[in-house]
Structures are given as structure tokens and as C-alpha cells.
C-alpha positions as CSV (number, residue, x, y, z in Angstrom):
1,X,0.0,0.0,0.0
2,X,1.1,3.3,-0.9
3,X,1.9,6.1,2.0
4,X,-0.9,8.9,1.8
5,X,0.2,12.1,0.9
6,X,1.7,14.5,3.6
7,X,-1.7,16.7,3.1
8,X,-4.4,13.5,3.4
9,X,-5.1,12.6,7.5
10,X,-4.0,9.1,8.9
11,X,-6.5,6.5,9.6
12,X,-6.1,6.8,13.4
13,X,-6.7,10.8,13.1
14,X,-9.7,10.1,11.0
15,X,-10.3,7.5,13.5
16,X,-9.6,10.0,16.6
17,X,-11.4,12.9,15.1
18,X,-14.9,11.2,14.9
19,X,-14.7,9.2,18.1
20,X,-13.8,12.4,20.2
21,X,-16.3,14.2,18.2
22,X,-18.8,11.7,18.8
23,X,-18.3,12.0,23.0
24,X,-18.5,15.6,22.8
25,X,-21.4,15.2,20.8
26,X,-23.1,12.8,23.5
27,X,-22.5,14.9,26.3
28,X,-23.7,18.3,24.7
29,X,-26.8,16.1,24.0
30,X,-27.6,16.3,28.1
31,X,-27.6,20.1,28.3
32,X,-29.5,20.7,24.6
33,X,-32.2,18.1,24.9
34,X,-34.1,19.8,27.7
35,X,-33.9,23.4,26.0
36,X,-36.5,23.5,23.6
37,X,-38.9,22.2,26.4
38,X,-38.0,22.6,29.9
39,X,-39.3,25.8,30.5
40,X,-43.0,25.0,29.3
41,X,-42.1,21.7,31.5
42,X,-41.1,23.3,34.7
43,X,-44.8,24.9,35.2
44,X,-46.0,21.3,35.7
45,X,-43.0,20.4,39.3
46,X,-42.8,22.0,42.3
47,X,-41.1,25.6,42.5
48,X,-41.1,25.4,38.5
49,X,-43.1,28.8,38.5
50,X,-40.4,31.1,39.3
51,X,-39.0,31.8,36.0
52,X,-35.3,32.9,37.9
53,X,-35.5,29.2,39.4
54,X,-35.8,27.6,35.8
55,X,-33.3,30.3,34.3
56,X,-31.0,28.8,37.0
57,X,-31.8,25.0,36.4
58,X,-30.9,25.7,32.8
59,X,-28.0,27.3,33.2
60,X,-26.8,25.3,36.7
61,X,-24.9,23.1,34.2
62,X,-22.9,25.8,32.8
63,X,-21.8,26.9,36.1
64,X,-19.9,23.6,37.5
65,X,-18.3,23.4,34.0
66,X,-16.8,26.9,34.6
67,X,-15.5,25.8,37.7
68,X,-14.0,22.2,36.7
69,X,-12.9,22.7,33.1
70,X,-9.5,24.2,34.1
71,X,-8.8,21.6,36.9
72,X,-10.2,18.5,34.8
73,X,-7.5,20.2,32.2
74,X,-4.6,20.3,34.7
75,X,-5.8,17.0,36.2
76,X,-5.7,15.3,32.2
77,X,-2.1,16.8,31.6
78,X,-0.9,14.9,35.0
79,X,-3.0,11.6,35.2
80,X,-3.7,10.8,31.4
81,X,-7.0,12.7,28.9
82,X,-8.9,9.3,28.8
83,X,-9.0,8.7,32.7
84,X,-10.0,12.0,33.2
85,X,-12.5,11.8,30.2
86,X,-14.0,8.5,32.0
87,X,-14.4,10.0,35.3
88,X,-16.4,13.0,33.9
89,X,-18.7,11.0,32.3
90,X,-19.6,9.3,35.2
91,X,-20.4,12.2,37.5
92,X,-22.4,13.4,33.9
93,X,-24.6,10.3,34.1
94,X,-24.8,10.2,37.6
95,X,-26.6,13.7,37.9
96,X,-28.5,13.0,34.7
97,X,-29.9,10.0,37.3
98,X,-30.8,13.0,39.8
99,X,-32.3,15.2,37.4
100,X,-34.0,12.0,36.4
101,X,-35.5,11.2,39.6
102,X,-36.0,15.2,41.1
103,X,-39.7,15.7,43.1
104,X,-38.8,19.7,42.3
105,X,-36.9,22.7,40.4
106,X,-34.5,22.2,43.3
107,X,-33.6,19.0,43.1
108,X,-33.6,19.3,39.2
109,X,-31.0,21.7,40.0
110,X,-28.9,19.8,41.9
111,X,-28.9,17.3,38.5
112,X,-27.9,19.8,36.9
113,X,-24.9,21.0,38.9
114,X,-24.1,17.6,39.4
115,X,-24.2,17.2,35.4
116,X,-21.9,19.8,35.1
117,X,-19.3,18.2,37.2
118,X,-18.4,16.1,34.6
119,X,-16.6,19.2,32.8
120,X,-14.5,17.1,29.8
121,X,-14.6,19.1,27.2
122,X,-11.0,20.6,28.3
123,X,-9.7,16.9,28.4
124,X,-11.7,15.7,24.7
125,X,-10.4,18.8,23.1
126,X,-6.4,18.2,24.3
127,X,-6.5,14.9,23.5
128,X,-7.8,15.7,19.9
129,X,-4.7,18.0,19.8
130,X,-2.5,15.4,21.4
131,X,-3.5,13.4,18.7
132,X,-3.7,14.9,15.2
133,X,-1.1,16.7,13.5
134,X,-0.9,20.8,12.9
135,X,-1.7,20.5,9.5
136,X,-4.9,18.5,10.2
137,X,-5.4,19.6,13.8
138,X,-8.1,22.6,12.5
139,X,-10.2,20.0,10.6
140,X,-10.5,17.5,14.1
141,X,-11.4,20.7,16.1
142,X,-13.9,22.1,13.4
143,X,-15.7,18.7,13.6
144,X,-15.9,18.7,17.4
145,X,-17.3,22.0,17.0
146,X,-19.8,20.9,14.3
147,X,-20.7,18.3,16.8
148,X,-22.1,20.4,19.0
149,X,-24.0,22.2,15.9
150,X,-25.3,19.1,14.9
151,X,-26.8,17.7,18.0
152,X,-27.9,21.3,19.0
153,X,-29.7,20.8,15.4
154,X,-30.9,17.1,16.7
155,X,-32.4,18.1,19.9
156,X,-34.5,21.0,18.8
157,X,-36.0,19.0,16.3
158,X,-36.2,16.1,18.5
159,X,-36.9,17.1,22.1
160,X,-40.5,17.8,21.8
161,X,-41.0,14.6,20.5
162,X,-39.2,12.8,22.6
163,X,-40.7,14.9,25.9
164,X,-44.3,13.6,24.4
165,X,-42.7,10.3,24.0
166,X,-41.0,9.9,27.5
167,X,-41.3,12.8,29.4
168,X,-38.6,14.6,31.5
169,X,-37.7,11.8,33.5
170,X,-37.2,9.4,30.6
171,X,-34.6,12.5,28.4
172,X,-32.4,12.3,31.4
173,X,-32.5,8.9,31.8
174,X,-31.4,8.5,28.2
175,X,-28.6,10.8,28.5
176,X,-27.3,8.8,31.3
177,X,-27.3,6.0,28.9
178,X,-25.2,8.2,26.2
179,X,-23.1,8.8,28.6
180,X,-21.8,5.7,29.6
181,X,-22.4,4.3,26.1
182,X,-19.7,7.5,25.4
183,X,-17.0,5.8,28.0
184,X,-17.1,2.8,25.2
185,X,-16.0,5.4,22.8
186,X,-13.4,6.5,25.0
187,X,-11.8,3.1,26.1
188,X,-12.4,1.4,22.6
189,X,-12.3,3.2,19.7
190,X,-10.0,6.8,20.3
191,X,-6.4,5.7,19.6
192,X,-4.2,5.9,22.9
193,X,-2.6,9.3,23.6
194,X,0.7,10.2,22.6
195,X,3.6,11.3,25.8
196,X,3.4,15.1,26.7
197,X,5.6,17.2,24.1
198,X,9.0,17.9,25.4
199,X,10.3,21.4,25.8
200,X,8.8,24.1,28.7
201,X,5.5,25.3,28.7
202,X,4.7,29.2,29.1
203,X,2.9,29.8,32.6
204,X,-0.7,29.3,33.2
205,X,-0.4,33.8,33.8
206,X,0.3,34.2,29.9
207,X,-2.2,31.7,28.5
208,X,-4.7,33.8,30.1
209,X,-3.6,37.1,29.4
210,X,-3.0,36.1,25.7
211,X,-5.0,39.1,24.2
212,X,-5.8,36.6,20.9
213,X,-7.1,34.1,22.9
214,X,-8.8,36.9,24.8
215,X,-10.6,37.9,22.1
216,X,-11.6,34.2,21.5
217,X,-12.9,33.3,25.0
218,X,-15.2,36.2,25.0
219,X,-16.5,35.6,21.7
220,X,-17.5,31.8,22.7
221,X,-18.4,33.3,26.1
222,X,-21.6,35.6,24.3
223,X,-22.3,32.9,21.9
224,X,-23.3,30.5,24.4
225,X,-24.8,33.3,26.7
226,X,-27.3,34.4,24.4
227,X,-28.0,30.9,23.2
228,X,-29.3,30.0,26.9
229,X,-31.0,33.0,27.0
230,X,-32.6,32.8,24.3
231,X,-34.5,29.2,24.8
232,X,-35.8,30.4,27.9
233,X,-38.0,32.5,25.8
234,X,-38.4,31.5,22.5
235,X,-40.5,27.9,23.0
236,X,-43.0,30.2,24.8
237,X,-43.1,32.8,22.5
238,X,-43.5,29.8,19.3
239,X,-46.7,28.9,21.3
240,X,-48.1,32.4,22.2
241,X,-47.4,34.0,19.0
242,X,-47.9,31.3,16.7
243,X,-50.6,29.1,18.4
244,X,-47.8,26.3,17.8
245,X,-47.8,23.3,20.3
246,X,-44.9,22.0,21.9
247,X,-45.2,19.1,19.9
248,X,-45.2,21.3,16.8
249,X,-42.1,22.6,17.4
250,X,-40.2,20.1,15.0
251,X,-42.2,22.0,12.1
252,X,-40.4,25.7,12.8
253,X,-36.7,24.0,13.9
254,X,-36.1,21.2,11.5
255,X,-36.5,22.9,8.2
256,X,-34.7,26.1,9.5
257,X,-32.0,23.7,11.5
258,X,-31.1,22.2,7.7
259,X,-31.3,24.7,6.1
260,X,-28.7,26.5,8.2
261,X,-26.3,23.7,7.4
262,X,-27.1,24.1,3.7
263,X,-25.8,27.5,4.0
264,X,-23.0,27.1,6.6
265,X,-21.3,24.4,4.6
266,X,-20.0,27.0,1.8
267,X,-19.0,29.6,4.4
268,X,-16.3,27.2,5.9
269,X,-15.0,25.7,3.0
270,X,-14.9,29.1,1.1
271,X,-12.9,30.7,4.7
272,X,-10.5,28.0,4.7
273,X,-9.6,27.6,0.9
274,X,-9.0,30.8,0.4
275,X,-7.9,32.2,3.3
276,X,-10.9,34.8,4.6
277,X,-11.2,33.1,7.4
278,X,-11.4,36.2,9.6
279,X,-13.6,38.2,6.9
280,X,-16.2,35.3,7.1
281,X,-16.0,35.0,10.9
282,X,-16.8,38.7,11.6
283,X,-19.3,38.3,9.2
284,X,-21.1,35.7,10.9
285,X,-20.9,37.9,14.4
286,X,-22.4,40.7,12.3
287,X,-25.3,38.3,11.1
288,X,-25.4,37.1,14.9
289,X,-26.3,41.4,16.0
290,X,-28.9,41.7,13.0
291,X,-30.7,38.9,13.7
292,X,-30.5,39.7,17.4
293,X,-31.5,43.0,17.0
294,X,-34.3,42.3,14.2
295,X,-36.0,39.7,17.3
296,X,-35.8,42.4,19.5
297,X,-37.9,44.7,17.5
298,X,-40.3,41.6,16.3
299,X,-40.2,39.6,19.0
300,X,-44.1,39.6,19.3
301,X,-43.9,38.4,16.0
302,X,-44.0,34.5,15.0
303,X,-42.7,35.2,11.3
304,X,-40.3,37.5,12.7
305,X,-39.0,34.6,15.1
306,X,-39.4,31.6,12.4
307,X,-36.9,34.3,10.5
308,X,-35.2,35.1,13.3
309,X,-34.2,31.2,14.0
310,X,-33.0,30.8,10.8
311,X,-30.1,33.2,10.6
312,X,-29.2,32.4,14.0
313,X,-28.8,28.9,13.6
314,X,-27.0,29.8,10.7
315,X,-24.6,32.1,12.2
316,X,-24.2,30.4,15.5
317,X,-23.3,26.8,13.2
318,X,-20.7,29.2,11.3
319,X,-18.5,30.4,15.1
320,X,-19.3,27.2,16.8
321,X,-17.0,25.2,14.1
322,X,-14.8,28.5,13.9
323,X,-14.0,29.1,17.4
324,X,-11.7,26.3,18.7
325,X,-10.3,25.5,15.1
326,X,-9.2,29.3,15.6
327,X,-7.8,28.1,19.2
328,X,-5.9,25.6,18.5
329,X,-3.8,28.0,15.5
330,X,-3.3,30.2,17.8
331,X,-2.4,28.7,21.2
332,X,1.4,27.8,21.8
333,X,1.5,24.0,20.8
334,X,2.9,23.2,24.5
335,X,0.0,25.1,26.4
336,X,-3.2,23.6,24.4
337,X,-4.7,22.0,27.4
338,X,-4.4,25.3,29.3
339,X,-5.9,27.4,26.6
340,X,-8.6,24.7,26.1
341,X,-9.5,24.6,29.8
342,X,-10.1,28.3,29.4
343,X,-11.8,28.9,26.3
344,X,-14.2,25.8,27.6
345,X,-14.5,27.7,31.3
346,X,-15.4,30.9,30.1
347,X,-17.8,28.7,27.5
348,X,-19.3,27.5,30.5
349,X,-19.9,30.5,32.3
350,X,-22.2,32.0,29.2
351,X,-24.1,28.8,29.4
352,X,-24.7,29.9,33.5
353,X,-25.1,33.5,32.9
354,X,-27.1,33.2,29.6
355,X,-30.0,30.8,31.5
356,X,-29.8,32.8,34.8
357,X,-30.0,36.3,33.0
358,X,-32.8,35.0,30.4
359,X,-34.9,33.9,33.0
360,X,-34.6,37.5,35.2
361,X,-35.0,39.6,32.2
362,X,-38.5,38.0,31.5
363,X,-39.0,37.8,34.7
364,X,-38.3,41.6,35.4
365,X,-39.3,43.1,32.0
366,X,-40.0,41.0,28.8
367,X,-39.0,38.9,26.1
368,X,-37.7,41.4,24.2
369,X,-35.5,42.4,26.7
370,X,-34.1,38.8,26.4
371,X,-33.4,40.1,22.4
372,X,-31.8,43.3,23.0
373,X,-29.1,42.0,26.0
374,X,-27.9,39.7,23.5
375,X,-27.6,42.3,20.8
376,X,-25.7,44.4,23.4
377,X,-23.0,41.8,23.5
378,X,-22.7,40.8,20.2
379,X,-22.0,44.5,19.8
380,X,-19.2,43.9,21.8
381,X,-17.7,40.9,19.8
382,X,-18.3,42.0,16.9
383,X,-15.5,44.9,17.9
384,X,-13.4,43.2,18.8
385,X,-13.2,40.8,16.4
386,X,-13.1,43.0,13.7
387,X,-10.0,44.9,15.6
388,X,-7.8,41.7,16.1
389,X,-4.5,40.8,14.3
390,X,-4.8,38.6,11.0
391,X,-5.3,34.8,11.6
392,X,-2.6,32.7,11.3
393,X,-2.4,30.2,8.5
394,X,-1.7,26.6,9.2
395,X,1.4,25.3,8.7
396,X,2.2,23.5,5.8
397,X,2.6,19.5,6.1
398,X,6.5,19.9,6.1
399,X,7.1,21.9,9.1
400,X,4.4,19.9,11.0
401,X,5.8,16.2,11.5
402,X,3.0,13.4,13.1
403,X,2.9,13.4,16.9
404,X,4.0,10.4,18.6
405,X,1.7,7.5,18.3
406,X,0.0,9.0,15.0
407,X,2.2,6.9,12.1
408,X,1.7,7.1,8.3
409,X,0.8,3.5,7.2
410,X,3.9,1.5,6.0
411,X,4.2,1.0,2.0
């Protein structure tokens, strides 16, 4: 058999790329599931009518993740990714069991937090580096990305059918399935990780003062804030604005889920060939504020919102495959982890903030309010992504030799 060419990725990278991509995938499934429908849910338990209570429960899981994603980082540098990846996934489908069995908001709460524990994405995403060479290392972390794209895609689509089908109780159970049916994955399929990289490693200090990676963290900071925000809202106002029940939901989000693919698809390949990969990610934050900004004014609306879901999936599919592949160019190659654990904690806190903060501004004012928050902040991004330095290009296949463990086939 032939050796591929430098440019073409290995069989264990492919083999790495979609198995890591597939447990990030699984896990993100736990938090997105319950979006499209826990807030209509939470009027039928316990405490569920305080709208700051379910605000919280949705974003409870973002909260632990900011708090373990650097530590389960550190901890997967010194004991090994795929222990660390293991023991995450338990405490994931241990409080999906919680969630599972909760009498009230509280205790749904406490599933959540406990959900959160399992903070791995630090770990997955390091590993994926540790893995894959520099030349292919933006593809692996664009499909990890996409990952979370697509099964945001799957669960609106199929949450309220699902949540007909087998109610609260039975989504989390099923995500504590995926979860363990993830540590398979883990222990099975993703190649073993390579030894550490030799040479010293810039302090923890400089990785977060990194004014790139800055820029970065709070980009995937808002995106994830005003996602949570916005799905404490929006399946209420799909029912009151457009008559639509829950159960109907499938009709507005599947059709305007693939359709956003349709149109993302072109935007990456078109960034990446030919080198506008920063003219087509500020445009994407731009398309982020106008649709933002055009629910705001329409948010009473239902063709305004239909719209409105449309361009945002499309946008938000566009950044969410952008983000880390934009990472892991810039990070130094010996401080990934670090940088990972970062751009993944302050991921985490939008998820926290973004439920919390949704659920007090409809609380305290409106929906709309909800809208023009998130249009505040993607003001914000969009400065300062349109004011940071050029993006680096990959490095060519000759000045990136295969990590350890990640061998061309022999002729």
C-alpha cells in the first residue's frame, strides 16, 4: 500500500477525530435536549413557577463546567485525557440519574450542577490535539465544533417529541445511557494518547492574558450566553405568537436547523480555501447582531421569530465550528490543554449566565428584553473581532511532523 500524501489525514486521526467528536457530541446532548422544552415543563413540578428558578436550572450546568474545566484540564495533563475523560462521564450520568429522579426545580437543579461536574470538554479537546497533526489539527477541532452544531440541530428537532414520547424523567435517563455508552468510545475506539511534548510550557499567567485568545474566550463566552437566553423564551413565545404546540415545534426548527447547514457548509470551506477566514468570521458575528436586533424589535412576532431562528442557527453553526479551530492555531503548541480549559470555562460561564440572566429579564421586563441583551453583547464581539490581528495560517505539512503514536501506514 502506498503512503498517503503529507496533506491526506491518517487512519487513526480520522479514527480519533470522529470518536472524540462523537463524546462531545453525546454529552452536549444532556444540556441541549431539555432546552426547547424545559421551561413550558417546569410549570407542571414544584417551585417550576419562578421563571429565575428555571433560568437557574438551565444554566446550573454551565456553572460547574466553569469551575472544573481548568482543573479537569490540569488533572488530564498529569493523570492521562482518557482517565480523566472516563471519570467526567460518570459524574455526567450520575446527575442526569438526579435530574431524572428530582420531586422539584431544586432538586432538578442539583442534577444539573451535578451534570456539570463532569466538565470534559478541556480533556476531549487536548486529546484531539495530542492526537492529530498541525496541518490537520483545524479539521479535528472544526468537527468537534460541528458536533455540538449538529446535535444542537438534533435536539431541537427532537426534544418535543421525545418529551411527548417519554417525558422529563425518561430525556435524562437516556442521556445517562449516552453517557456511559460514550466511555465505550473512550476506552475502545479513540487511539491511545501520545507522551506530553518535550520542551517548557509558558505559565498558566500568559495563557490567560493572551490578548488573541482573549478575544476568542469572549467571543464563545456571548455565543453560548445568548443561546441559553434565548430558549428560555423563545418555545413560549413559538406557542403564544404562533398558536404552535410544543409538539409542533419540529415543524419551525427542522426545516430552519437544515437549512442553516445548507448555508454554513460553503461559508467554511470558502474561509478556509481561500484564506478569509477572519472576513467570514466577523461576518457571521455581524449576522449574529442583526438577527438579534431584528427579534428584538419583532419579538411579538411569529414570522419575525421563524426568521429570526434561521439566521441564527446559521450564524451560530458558522462560530461554533470556527471558534476552537481558531484556538488551536493560535495557542502555543505546548500550552493547548491550558488554553482549552479556558476557552471551555469561560464557554461554561455564558451557558450559566445566559439561562440565569434570560430567565430574570422576562421575569423583570420582557422577552424582548431577552433580544436586546444579546444584541448588546454581540455589539461587543463583533469589535473586537473585527480589531484583532490577521489569523494565522496553518502550517504547511512539512514543518508539522506526526505526533507520537500517529504513524503514516507503511508502503
Amino acid at each position: 500500500m502506498l503512503s498517503p500524501t503529507p496533506d491526506a489525514m491518517t487512519r487513526d486521526e480520522k479514527r480519533a477525530g470522529g470518536a472524540l467528536a462523537s463524546i462531545f457530541a453525546l454529552r452536549m446532548l444532556g444540556l441541549f435536549l431539555i432546552l426547547p422544552v424545559f421551561a413550558i415543563h417546569s410549570a407542571t413540578i414544584p417551585g417550576g413557577d419562578d421563571l429565575t428558578l428555571v433560568g437557574i436550572a438551565l444554566g446550573a450546568y454551565g456553572l460547574t463546567q466553569a469551575m472544573f474545566q481548568i482543573p479537569f484540564g490540569m488533572a488530564s495533563d498529569a493523570f492521562g485525557r482518557k482517565k480523566v475523560i472516563v471519570i467526567g462521564l460518570l459524574l455526567f450520568a450520575f446527575g442526569s440519574a438526579v435530574a431524572a429522579l428530582a420531586p422539584d426545580i431544586w432538586w432538578t437543579i442539583v442534577g444539573r450542577v451535578l451534570q456539570g461536574a463532569g466538565a470534559i470538554s478541556a480533556a476531549v479537546t487536548a486529546l484531539a490535539a495530542d492526537l492529530t497533526r498541525e496541518q490537520h489539527r483545524t479539521k479535528v477541532m472544526a468537527m468537534i465544533g460541528s458536533s455540538i452544531g449538529l446535535v444542537f440541530a438534533f435536539s431541537l428537532v427532537a426534544a418535543p417529541a421525545l418529551y411527548a414520547a417519554i417525558g422529563m424523567d425518561g430525556l435524562f435517563w437516556m442521556t445517562a445511557f449516552l453517557a456511559l455508552a460514550a466511555i465505550g468510545l473512550v476506552t475502545k475506539v479513540v487511539p491511545p494518547a501520545p507522551p506530553p511534548p518535550e520542551g517548557p510550557r509558558p505559565p498558566f499567567r500568559e495563557v490567560l492574558l493572551d490578548t488573541r485568545l482573549l478575544r476568542l474566550n469572549f467571543g464563545i463566552f456571548t455565543l453560548h450566553m445568548v443561546q441559553m437566553a434565548m430558549f428560555v423564551v423563545v418555545p413560549g413565545l413559538l406557542v403564544r405568537y404562533g398558536d404552535l404546540p410544543l409538539a409542533s415545534h419540529w415543524k419551525v426548527y427542522l426545516p430552519a436547523v437544515l437549512a442553516s447547514f445548507v448555508l454554513m457548509v460553503p461559508a467554511i470551506i470558502y474561509a478556509e480555501k481561500r484564506n478569509k477566514v477572519k472576513p467570514v468570521f466577523v461576518a457571521a458575528i455581524a449576522l449574529l447582531f442583526a438577527t438579534l436586533l431584528v427579534m428584538w424589535r419583532g419579538s411579538t412576532n411569529y414570522t419575525v421569530m421563524v426568521g429570526g431562528l434561521l439566521s441564527f442557527f446559521v450564524a451560530f453553526n458558522i462560530l461554533e465550528a470556527m471558534l476552537p479551530s481558531l484556538i488551536s492555531r493560535i495557542a502555543h503548541p505546548n500550552a493547548k490543554g491550558a488554553a482549552l480549559g479556558v476557552y471551555n470555562t469561560t464557554q461554561a460561564f455564558g451557558l450559566f449566565l445566559g439561562g440565569a440572566l434570560g430567565g430574570w429579564l422576562v421575569k423583570n421586563y420582557d422577552a424582548g428584553a431577552v433580544f436586546l441583551g444579546g444584541t448588546a453583547m454581540a455589539v461587543l464581539w463583533l469589535v473586537a473581532a473585527a480589531t484583532m490581528p490577521p489569523v494565522p495560517m496553518r502550517r504547511q505539512a512539512a514543518t508539522a511532523p506526526a505526533p507520537h503514536g500517529i504513524l503514516e501506514p507503511k508502503s
